[in-house]
SEVEXBA-964524 format. One record per residue (C-alpha): x, y, z; residue in one letter. Coordinates in Angstrom, 1 decimal. Layout:
BEGIN
       u       v       w  r
       X       Y       Z  A
...
END
This chain:
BEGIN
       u       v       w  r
   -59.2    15.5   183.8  X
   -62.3    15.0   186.5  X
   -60.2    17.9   188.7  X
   -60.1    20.0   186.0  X
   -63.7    19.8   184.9  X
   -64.7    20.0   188.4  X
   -63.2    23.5   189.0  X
   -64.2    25.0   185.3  X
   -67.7    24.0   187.0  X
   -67.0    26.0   190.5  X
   -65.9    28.9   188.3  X
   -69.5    29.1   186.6  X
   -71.1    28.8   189.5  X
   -69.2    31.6   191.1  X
   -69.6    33.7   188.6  X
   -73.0    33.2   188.4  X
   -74.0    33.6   191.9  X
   -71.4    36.8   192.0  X
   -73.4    38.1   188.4  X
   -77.2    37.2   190.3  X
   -76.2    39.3   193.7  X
   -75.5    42.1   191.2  X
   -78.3    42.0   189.3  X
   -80.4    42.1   192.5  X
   -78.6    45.3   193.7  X
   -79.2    47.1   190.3  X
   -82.5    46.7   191.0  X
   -83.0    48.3   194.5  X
   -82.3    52.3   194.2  X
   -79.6    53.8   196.2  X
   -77.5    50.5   196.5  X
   -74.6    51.6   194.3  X
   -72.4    50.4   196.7  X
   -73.4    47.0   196.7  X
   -73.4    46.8   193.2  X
   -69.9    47.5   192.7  X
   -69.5    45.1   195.7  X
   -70.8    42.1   193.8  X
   -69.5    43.2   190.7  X
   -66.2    43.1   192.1  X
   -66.6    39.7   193.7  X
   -67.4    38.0   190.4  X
   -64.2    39.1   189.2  X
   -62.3    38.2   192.3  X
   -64.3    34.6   191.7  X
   -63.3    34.5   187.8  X
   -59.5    35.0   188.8  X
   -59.5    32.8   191.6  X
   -61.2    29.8   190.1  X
   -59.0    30.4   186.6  X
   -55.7    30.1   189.1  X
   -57.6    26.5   190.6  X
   -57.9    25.5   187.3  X
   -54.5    26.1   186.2  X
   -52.9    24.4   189.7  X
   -55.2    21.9   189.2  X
   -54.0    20.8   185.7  X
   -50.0    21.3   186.6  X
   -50.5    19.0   189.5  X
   -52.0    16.3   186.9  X
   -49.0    16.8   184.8  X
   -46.7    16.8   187.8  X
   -47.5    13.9   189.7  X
   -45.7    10.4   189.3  X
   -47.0     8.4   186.7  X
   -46.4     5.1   185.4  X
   -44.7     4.6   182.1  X
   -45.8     1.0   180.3  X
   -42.6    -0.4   178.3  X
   -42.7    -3.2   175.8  X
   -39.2    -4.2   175.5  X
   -38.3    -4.2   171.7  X
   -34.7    -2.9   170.6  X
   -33.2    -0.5   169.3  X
   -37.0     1.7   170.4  X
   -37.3     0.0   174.3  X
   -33.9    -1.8   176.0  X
   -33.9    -3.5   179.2  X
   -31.3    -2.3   180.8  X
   -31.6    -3.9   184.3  X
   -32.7    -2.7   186.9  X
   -36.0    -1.3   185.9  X
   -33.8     1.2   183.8  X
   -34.0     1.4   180.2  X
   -32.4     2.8   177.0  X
   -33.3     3.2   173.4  X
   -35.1     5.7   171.0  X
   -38.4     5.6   172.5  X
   -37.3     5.7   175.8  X
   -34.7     8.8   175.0  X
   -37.7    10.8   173.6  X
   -39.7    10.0   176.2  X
   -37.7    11.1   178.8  X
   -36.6    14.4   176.9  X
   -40.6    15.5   176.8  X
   -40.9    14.2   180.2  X
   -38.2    16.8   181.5  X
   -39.6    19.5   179.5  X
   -42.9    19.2   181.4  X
   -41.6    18.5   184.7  X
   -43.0    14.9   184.7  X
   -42.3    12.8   187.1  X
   -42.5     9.0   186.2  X
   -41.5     5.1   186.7  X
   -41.7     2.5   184.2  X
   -43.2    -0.6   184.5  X
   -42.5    -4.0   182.1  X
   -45.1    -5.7   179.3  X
   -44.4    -8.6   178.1  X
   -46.0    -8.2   174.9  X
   -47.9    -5.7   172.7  X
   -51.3    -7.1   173.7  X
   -50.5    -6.8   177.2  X
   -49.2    -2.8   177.0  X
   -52.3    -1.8   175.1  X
   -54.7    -3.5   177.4  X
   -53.3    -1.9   180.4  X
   -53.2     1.7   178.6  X
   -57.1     1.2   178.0  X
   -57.8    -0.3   181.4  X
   -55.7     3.2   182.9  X
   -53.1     0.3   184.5  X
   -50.3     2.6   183.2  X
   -50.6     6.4   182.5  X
   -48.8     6.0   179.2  X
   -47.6     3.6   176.7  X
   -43.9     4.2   175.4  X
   -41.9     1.9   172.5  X
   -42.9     1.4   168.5  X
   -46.5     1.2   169.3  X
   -48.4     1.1   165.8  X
   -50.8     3.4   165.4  X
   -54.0     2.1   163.8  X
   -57.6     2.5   164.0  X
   -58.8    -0.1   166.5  X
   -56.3     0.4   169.0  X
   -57.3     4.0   168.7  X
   -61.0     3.4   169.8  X
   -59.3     2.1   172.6  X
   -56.3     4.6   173.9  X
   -55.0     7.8   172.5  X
   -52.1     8.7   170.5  X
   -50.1    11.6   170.3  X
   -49.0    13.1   166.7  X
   -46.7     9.8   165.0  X
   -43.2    10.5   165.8  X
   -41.7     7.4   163.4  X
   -42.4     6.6   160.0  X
   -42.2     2.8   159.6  X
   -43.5    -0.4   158.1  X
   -43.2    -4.6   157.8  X
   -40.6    -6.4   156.1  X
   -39.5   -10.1   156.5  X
   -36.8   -11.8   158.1  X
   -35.5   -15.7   156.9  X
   -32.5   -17.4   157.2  X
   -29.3   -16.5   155.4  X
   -29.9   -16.5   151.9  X
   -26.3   -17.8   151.5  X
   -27.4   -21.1   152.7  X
   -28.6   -22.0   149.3  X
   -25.0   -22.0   148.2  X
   -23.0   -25.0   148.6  X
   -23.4   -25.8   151.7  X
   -27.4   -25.1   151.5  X
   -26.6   -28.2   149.2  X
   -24.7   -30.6   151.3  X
   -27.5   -29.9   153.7  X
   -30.3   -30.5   151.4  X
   -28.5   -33.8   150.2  X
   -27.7   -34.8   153.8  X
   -31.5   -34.2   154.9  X
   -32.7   -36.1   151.8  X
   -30.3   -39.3   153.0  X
   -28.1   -38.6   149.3  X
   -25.0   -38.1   151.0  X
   -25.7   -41.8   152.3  X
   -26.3   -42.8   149.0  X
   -23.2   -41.1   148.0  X
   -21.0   -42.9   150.5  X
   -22.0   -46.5   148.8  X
   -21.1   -45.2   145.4  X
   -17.9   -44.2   147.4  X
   -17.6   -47.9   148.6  X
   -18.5   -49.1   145.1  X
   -15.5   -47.1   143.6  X
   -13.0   -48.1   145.9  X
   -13.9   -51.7   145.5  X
   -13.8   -51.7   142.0  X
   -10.2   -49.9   142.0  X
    -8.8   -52.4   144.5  X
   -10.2   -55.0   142.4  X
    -9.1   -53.9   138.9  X
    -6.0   -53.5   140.4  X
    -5.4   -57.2   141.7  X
    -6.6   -58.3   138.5  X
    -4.4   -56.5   136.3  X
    -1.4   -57.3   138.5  X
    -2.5   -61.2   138.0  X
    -3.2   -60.9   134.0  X
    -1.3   -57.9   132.6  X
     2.5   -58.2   132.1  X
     2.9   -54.4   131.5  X
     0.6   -53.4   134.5  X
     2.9   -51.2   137.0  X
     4.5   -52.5   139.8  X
     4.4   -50.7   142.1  X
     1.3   -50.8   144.3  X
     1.0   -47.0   144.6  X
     1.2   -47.0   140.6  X
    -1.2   -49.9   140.0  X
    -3.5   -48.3   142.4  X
    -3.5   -45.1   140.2  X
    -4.0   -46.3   137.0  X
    -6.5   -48.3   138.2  X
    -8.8   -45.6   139.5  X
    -7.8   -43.9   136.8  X
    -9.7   -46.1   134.4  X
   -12.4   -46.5   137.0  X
   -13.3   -43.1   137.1  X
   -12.6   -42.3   132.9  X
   -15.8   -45.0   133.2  X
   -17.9   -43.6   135.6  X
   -17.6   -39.5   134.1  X
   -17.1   -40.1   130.8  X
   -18.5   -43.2   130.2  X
   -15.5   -44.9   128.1  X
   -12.9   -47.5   128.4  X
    -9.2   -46.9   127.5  X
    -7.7   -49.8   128.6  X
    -7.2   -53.0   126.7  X
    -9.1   -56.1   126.5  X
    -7.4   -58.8   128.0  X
   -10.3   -61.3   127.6  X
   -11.6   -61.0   124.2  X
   -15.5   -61.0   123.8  X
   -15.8   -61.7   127.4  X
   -14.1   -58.6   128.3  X
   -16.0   -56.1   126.4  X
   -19.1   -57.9   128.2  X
   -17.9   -56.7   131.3  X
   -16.5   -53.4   130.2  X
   -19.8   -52.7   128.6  X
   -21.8   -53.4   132.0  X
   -19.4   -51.0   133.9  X
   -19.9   -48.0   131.2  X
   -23.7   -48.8   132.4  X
   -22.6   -48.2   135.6  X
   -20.9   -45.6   135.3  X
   -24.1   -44.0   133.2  X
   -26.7   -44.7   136.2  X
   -24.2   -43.5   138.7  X
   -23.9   -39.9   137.2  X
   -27.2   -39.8   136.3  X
   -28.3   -40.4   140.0  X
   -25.7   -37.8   141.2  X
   -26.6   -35.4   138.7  X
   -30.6   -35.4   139.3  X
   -30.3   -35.9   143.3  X
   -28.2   -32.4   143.2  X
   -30.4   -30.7   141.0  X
   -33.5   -31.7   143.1  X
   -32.6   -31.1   146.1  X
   -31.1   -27.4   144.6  X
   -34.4   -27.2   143.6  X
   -36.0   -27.5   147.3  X
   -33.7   -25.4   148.9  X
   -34.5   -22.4   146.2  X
   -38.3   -23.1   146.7  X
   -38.0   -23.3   150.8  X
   -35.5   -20.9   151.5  X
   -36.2   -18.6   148.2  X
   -39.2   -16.3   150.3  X
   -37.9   -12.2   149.2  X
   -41.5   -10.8   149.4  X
   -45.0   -10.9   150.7  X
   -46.1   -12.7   147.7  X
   -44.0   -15.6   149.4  X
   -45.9   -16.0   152.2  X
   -49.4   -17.8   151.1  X
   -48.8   -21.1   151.8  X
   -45.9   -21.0   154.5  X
   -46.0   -20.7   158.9  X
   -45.2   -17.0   159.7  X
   -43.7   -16.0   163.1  X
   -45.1   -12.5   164.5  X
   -45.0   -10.5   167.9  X
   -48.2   -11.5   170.0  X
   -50.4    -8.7   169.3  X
   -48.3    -6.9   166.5  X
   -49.8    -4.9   163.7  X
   -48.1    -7.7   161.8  X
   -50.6   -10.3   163.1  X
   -53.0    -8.6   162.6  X
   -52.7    -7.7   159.3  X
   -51.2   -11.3   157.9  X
   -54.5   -12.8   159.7  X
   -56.5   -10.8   157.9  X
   -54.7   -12.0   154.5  X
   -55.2   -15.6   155.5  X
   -51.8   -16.3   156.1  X
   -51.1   -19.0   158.6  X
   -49.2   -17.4   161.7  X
   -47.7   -18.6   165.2  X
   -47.5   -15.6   167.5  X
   -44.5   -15.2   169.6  X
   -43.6   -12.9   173.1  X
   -40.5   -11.2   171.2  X
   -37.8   -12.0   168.7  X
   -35.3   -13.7   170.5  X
   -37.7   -16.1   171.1  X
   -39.4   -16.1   167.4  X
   -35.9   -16.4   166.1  X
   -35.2   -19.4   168.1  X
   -38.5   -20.6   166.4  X
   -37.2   -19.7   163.0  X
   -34.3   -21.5   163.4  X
   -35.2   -24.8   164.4  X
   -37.9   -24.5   161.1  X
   -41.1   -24.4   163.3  X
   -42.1   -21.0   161.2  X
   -40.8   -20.4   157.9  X
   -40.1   -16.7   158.0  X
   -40.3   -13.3   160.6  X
   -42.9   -10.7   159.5  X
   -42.3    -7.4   162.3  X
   -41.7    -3.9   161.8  X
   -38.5    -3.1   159.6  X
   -36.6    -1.6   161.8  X
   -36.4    -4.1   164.9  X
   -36.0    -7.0   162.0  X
   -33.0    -5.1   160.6  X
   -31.5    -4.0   164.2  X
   -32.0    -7.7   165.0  X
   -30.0    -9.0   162.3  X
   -27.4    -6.5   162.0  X
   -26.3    -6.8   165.9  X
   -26.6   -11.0   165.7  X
   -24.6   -11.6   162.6  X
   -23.4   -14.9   163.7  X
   -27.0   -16.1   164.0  X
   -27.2   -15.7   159.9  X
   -30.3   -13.9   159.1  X
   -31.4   -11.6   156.6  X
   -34.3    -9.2   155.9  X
   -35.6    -8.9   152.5  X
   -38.2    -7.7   150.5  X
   -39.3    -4.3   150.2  X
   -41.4    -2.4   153.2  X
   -44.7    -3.2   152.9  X
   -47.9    -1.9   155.1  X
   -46.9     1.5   156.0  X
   -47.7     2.7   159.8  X
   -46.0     4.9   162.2  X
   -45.1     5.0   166.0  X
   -46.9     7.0   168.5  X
   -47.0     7.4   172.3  X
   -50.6     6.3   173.9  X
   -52.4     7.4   176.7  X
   -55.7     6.1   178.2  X
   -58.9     8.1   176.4  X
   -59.4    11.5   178.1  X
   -55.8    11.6   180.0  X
   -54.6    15.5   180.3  X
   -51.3    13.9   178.6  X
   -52.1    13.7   175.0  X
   -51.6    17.1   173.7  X
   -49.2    18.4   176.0  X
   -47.1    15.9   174.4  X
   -48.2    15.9   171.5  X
   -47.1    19.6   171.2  X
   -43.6    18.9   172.7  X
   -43.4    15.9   169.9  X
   -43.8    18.4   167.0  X
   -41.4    21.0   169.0  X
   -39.2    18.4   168.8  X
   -39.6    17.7   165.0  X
   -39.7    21.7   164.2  X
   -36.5    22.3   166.1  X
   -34.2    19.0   164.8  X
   -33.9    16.9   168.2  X
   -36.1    14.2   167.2  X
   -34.7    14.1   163.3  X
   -30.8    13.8   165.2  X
   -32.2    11.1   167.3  X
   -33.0     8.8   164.3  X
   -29.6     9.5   162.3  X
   -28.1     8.6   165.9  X
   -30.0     5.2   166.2  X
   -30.5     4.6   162.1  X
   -27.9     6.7   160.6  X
   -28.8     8.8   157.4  X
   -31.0     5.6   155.8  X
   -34.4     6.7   158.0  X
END
């Protein structure tokens, strides 16, 4: 841009001196000659300095450059090697050979990073789902938005609340402990009843597998239904003791029955997050220096900033943040390519932004690109790239 300014101001001077020696020959009679001699100069001064200009504004274009990535699938891929793949990257490189650019990528690790060397001219230009908003714009320039997207969240299988979210909820509250005495308790009592009715009862089975049936049978008809349908062998004595084990049996489902139903409960209430409205209250994982931090902070919501989303979903998963807020389409890329790793996006898009490219302020990039981005638009390349990566959904 300095070039170019530089030889728009050599053309003016030119001109001017060219227009002054003129002037001075109109003035002086008989000097036709060197009128048309000055005249002509200023015109051979216009044309050359318009040619300077022009070179001078190809070779800007043309030189190598450095292209900062931010690595952030399916947009950016690292692909070893200092080679890369993905939307971004394919439209980059498409504009790049329509303008004869010749370039080199170089690696951020995270948002922050990118945009900070964009505005400190580090990197000639910025390429992957950069967010375009207003105070990264008083920093860098962006070329006309090229993606539509927004923010959405990303939580643990919602399938977990099912029955194994249970057994996991009664295993972290120590029921399933709990359960295993009961267990014990039941199992005593059968082996006892059974002993006792071998001793007492004259028509109690024989054989051991038999006794041991009927036994737990009546064990159990006392613990669920909370009756006894088995004689009394002992008179008043033995209707004490039946009566104690129908309380028993009373306590022991009303135990099971409200430690399942609490801990339900708990895993509807912790794992239950479908919206934004979810979040108050709750740890929320987000890309270091994401429009998503940014915009949760600014909601009050408590956040832990992460490089990337492997490493935020490793955070997720070990419960150190409750949820993933990120743009929609890397949450839902992430989740439908790591299906074993049992997440799910939900809600519906919230904060609407879109993707642009970003330069530093004054680079001689911006609109050339800009134009081949809306080429690109008019003419169906960039619309086939998206059903490509996204299918017919974007």
């Amino acid at each position: 841009m300095t070039r170019q300014k530089n030889g728009w101001r050599m053309k003016r001077h030119l001109v001017a001196v060219g227009l002054i020696l003129a002037g001075r020959a109109r003035g002086k009679r008989g000097c036709r000659f060197q009128l048309v001699f000055y005249a002509v100069l200023a015109l051979i001064a216009l044309g050359a300095t318009q040619v300077v200009a022009q070179d001078v504004s190809e070779a800007e274009l043309t030189t190598g450059i450095t292209v900062g990535v931010y690595v952030s699938p399916p947009f950016v891929e690292d692909r070893g090697e200092g080679q890369y793949s993905g939307i971004a990257i394919e439209l980059w490189e498409i504009v790049a050979e329509r303008l004869g650019l010749d370039f080199h990528y170089a690696k951020y690790p995270t948002f922050r990073d990118l945009v900070r060397a964009t505005a400190e001219n580090e990197v000639d230009a910025a390429v992957t789902n950069l967010t375009i908003t207003r105070d990264r714009a008083e920093t860098i320039a962006f070329t006309q938005p090229w993606y539509d997207a927004g923010l959405r969240i990303m939580v643990p299988d919602q399938g977990g609340g099912g029955f194994w979210g249970v057994v996991g909820g009664l295993q972290d509250a120590g029921h399933l402990k709990a359960y295993a005495w009961l267990l014990s308790i039941i199992a005593f009592a059968t082996i006892a009843l059974t002993l006792f009715d071998r001793r007492f009862d004259p028509d109690f089975p024989r054989l051991w597998r038999e006794g041991v049936a009927e036994s737990f049978y009546h064990v159990m008809l006392a613990v669920t239904s909370k009756r006894i349908a088995r004689k009394n062998l002992f008179g008043w004595v033995g209707r004490f003791w039946q009566a104690i084990w129908l309380a028993v049996g009373v306590v022991i489902i009303a135990y099971i029955t409200s430690s399942v139903t609490s801990v339900m409960t708990t895993v509807s209430l912790t794992r239950g997050i479908t919206a934004l409205s979810d979040l108050p209250g709750k740890t929320i994982g987000v890309f270091t220096g994401s429009a998503a931090e940014k915009y949760l902070q600014e909601l009050g919501i408590s956040t832990r900033s992460f490089p990337n989303i492997d490493v935020s979903v490793n955070a997720l998963q070990e419960g150190r943040v409750d949820a993933i807020v990120g743009d929609a389409p890397i949450l839902e890329h992430y989740a439908h390519t790591h299906f074993e790793e049992r997440l799910e996006v939900v809600g519906n898009l919230f904060h609407p932004d879109k993707y642009g490219f970003a330069f530093p302020h004054e680079s001689s990039l911006t609109l050339p690109i800009t134009l081949q981005i809306l080429d690109l638009q008019e003419d169906g390349t960039l619309e086939s790239l998206k059903l490509r990566y996204f299918g017919s959904g974007r």
